[in-house]
ZAMAR-532305 format. One record per residue (C-alpha): residue in one letter; x, y, z. Coordinates in Angstrom, 2 decimals. Layout:
  aa        u        v        w
   A        X        Y        Z
...
//
This chain:
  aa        u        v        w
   X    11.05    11.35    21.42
   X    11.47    15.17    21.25
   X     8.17    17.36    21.57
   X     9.08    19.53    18.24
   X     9.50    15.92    16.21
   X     5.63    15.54    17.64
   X     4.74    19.02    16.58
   X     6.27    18.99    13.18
   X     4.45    14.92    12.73
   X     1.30    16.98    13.63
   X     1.68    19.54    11.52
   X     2.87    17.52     8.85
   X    -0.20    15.83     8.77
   X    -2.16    18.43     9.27
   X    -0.79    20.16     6.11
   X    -1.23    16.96     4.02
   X    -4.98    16.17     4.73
   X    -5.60    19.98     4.07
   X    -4.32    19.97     1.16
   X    -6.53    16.90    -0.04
   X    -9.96    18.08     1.56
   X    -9.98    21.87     0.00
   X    -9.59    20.83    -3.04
   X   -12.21    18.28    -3.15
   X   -14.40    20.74    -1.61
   X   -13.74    23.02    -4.75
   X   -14.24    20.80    -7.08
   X   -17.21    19.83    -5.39
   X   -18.48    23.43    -5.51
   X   -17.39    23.91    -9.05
   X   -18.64    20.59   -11.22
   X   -16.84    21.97   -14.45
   X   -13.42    22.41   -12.66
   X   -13.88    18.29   -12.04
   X   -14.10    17.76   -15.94
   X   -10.84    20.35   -16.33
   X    -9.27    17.95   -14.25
   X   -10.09    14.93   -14.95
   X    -9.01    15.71   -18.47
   X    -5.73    17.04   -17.44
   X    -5.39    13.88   -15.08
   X    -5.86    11.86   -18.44
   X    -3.41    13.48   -20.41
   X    -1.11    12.49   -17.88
   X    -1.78     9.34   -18.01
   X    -1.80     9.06   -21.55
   X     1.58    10.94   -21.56
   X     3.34     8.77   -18.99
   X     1.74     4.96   -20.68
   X     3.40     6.80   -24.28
   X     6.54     7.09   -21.58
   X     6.73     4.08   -20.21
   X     5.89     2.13   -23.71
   X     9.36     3.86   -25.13
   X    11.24     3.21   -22.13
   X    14.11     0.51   -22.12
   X    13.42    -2.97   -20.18
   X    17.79    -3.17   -20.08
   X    18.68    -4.69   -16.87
   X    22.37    -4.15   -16.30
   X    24.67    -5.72   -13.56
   X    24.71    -2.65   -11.69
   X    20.84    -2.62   -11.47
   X    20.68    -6.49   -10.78
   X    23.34    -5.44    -7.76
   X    20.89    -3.12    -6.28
   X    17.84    -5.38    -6.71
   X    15.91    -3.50    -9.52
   X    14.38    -5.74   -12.37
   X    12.85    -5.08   -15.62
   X     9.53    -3.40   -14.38
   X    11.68    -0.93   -11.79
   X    13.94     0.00   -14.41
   X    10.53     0.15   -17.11
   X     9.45     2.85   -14.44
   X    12.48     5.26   -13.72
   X    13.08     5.06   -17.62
   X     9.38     6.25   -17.83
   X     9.50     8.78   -15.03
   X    12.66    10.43   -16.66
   X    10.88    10.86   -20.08
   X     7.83    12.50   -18.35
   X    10.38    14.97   -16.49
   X    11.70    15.81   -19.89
   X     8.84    16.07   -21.90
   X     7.18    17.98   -19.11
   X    10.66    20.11   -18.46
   X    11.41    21.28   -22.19
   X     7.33    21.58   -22.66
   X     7.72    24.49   -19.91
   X    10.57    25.77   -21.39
   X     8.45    26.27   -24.89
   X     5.52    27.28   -23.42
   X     8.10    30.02   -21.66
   X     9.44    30.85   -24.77
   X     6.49    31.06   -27.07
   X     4.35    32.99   -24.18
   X     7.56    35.68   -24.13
   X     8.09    36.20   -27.99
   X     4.13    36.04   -28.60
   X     3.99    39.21   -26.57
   X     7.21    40.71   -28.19
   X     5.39    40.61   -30.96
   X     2.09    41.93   -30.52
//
């Protein structure tokens, strides 16, 4: 193999595991940024079992052709309500955040 795919595996890897250790050193050093989280992480969760309880078991032939069954297609139907629940919830936090300060 080339010596830039090595240096870009390295870095790669590099970047990931920083990216996991600081923060976990933060949170360490700050124990009410852990509960912040923690409750954000379970609103997540929360949103996306609401998601994937509304989301469609429907297996059609062209899923059944490219080997997905009922619990594959249970999660992409769940994944795509999370985008759009978290997409337009942006959009109105955008929207209220801009008018809010039109107004004041």
């Amino acid at each position: 193999m080339d010596f830039g795919l090595y240096a870009v595996y390295t870095l790669l890897i590099g970047a990931v595991v920083i990216s996991i250790v600081l923060p976990v050193f933060n949170l360490i050093k700050d124990p009410k940024a852990l509960i912040r989280t923690a409750i954000t992480l379970a609103g997540f969760l929360v949103l996306f079992f609401v998601a994937y309880s509304l989301s469609s078991p429907a297996v059609t032939p062209k899923f059944i052709a490219m080997g997905v069954d009922e619990g594959g297609i249970k999660l992409i139907g769940a994944g795509l309500v999370v985008l759009y629940i978290c997409l337009f919830g942006s959009i109105f936090a955008m929207i209220y955040s801009e008018t809010s300060k039109f107004w004041k």
